[in-house]
C-alpha positions in Angstrom: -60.7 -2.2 15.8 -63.1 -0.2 12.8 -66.0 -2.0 14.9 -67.8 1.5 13.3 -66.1 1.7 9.8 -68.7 3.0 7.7 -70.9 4.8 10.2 -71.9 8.2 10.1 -72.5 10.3 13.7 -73.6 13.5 15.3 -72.7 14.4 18.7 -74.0 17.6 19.8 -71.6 19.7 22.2 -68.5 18.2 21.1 -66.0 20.6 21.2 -65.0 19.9 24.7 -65.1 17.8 28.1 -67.3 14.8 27.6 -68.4 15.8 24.1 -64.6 15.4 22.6 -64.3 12.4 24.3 -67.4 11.1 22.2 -66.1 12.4 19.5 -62.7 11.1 19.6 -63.4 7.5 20.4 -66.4 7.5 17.7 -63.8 8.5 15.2 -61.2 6.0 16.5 -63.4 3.1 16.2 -64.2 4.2 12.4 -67.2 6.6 12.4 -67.4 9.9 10.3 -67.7 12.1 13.2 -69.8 15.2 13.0 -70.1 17.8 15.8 -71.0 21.0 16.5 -70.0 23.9 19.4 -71.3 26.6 20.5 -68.7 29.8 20.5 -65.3 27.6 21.3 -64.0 27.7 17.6 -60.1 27.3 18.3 -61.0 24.0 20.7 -63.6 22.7 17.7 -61.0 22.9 15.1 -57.9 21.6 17.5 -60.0 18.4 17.9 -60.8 18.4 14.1 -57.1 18.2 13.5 -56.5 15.8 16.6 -58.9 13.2 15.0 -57.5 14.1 11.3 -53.9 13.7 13.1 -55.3 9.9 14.4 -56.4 8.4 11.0 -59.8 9.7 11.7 -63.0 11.7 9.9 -64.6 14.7 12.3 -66.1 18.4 11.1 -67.2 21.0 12.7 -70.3 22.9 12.8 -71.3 26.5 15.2 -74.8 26.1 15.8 -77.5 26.7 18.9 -78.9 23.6 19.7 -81.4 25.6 21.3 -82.6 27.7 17.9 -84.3 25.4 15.3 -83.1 27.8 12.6 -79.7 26.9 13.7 -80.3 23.3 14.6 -81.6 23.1 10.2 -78.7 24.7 9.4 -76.4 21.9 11.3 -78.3 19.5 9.7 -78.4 20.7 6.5 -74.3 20.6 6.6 -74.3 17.1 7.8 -76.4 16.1 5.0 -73.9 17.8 2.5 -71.3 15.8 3.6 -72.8 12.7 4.7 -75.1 12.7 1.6 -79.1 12.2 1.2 -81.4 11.1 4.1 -81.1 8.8 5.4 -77.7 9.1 6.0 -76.7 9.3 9.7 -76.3 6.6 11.7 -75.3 7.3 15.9 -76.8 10.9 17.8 -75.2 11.6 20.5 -76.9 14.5 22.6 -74.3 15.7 25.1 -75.0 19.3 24.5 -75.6 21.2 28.3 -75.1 24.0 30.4 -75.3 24.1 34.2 -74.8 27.0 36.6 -71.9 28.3 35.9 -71.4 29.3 39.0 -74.4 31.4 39.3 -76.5 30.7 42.5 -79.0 28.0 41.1 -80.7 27.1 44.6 -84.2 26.4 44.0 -84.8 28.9 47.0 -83.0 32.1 45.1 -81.9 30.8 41.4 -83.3 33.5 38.7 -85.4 33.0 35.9 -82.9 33.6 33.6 -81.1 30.7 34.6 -83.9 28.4 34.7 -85.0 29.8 31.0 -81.2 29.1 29.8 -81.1 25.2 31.4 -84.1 24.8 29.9 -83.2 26.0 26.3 -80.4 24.4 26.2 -80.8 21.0 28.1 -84.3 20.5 27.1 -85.5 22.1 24.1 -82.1 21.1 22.2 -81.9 17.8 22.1 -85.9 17.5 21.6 -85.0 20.1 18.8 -82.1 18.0 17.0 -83.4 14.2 17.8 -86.8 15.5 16.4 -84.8 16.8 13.5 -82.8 13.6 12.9 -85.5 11.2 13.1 -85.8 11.2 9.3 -82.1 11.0 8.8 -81.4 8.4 11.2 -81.0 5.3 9.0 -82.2 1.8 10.3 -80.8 0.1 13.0 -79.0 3.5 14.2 -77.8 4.4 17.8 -79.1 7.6 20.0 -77.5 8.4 23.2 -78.7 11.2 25.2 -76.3 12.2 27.9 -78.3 13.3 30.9 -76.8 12.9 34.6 -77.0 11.5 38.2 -78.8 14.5 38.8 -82.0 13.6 36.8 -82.3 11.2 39.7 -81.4 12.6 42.9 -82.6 14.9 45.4 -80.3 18.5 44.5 -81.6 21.2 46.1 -78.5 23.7 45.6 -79.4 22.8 41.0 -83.3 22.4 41.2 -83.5 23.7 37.7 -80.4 21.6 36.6 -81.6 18.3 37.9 -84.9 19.1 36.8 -83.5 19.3 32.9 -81.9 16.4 33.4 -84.8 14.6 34.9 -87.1 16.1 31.4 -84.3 14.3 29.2 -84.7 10.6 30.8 -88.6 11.1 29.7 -87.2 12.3 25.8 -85.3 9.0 26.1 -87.9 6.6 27.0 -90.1 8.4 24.7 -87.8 8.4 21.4 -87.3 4.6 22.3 -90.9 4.1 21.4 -91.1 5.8 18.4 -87.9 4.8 16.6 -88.2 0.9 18.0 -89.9 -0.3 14.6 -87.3 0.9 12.5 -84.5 -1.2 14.6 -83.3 2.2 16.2 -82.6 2.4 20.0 -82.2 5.3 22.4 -81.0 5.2 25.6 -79.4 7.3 27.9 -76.1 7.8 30.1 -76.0 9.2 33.6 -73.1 10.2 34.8 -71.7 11.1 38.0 -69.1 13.5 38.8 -66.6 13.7 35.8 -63.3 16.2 35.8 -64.2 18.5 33.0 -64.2 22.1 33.2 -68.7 21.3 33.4 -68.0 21.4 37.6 -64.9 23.6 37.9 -66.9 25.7 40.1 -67.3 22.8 42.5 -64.1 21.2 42.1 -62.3 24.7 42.9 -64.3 24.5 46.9 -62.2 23.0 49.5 -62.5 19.2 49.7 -65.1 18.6 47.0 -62.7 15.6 44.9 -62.0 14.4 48.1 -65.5 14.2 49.1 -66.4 12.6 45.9 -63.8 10.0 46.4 -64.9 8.6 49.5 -68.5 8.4 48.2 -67.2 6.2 45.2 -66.9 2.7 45.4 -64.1 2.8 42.9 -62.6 5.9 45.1 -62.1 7.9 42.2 -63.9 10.9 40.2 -64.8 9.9 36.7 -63.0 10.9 33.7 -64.2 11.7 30.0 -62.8 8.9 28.7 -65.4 6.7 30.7 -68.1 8.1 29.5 -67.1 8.2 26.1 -66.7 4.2 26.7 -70.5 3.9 27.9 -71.3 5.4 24.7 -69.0 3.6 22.9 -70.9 0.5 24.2 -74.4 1.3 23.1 -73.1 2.0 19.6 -71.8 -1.2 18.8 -73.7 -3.7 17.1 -74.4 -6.3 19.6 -76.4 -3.4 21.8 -79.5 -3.8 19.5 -81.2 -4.8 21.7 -81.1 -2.8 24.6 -83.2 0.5 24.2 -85.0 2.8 26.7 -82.7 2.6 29.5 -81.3 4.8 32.0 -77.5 3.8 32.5 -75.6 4.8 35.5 -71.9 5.5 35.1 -70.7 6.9 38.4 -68.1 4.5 39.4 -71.0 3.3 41.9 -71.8 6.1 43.3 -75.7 5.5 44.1 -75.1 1.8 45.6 
């Protein structure tokens, strides 16, 4: 089912995990699929030729979400192939870093790290949604993915839950302004999802097990379920639901 035949999307952070999950059922269901990565050139262009491979439309783009230099740049290549403002239809901002292992307690996390969650997780998608607000055609779709985190108490990723936590306010706000125009923004939380995102916690003893047993549905969340939320608040019957925070965690907080 083309249920998006004709639609135009950007999904930020696509090249991988959650992101090429996006991408790929966005493309699948019809869209002309634009993302961009950071440095992971060989896994951009492998999913380019996955979703060519499917019947599907996707490019590429290397940009910082975090520079607006870079974040013009990306948009200046969407509009060459997507055509004149306003052109685009579905933002997806899934672009995000977390620790990467590095100690990110709020007791002894550095600066740096704080600086970089913040650049990144923060500062990019204010940087991209600001620039796509003109682009955005009516009655268009934007999806921040934030996480559980924004929520909950997480001591051991002060800094990481605190990002997440600034991007549920973006949302609420960006619902306001774009409203009029038939535009709604909302955003997906998810729980704890096997990408390489929490290798560092998936590689301690017990962690998927742990998870498990705090999951109603007993399981840890895949990309693919994610990509499904999104996949619901880009169809057309979701006009009407806009400024909401959306759990999917297999139950996690119940």
């Amino acid at each position: 089912m083309d249920s998006l035949a004709g639609k135009t999307a950007l999904v930020t952070g696509g090249a991988r995990g959650i992101g090429a999950a996006i991408v790929t059922k966005l493309a699948s269901e019809g869209a002309h699929v634009a993302f961009n990565y950071m440095s992971n050139h060989d896994a951009a262009q492998e999913l380019v030729a996955k979703v060519v491979a499917a019947g599907g439309q996707a490019f590429a783009v290397q940009a910082d979400v975090s520079d607006g230099t870079a974040v013009a740049s990306l948009m200046a290549q969407c509009d060459a192939v997507f055509g004149s403002s306003p052109s685009l239809d579905i933002l997806v901002n899934n672009a995000g870093i977390g620790s990467n292992g590095q100690d990110a307690t709020l007791k002894s996390g550095s600066e740096e790290l704080f600086d970089a969650m913040m650049r990144v997780n923060v500062k990019g998608p204010y940087l991209v949604t600001q620039q796509a607000l003109p682009r955005l055609r009516a009655n268009g779709r934007i999806v921040n993915i934030g996480s559980i985190s924004g929520r909950v108490s997480q001591h051991f990723a002060a800094a990481y839950a605190m990002s997440k936590r600034a991007l549920q306010s973006l949302t609420l706000s960006t619902a306001t302004v774009v409203g009029k125009r038939g535009i709604t923004c909302n955003l997906i939380a998810p729980g704890a999802v096997a990408t390489d995102f929490i290798a560092e916690l998936r590689a301690r003893p017990g962690f998927d097990e742990t998870n498990a047993r705090m999951v109603p549905m007993g399981r840890m969340g895949q990309p693919d379920d994610i990509a499904g939320a999104v996949m619901m608040l880009c169809r057309p019957e979701a006009g009407w639901v806009t400024g909401n925070i959306i759990e999917a965690t297999g139950g996690l907080a119940l």
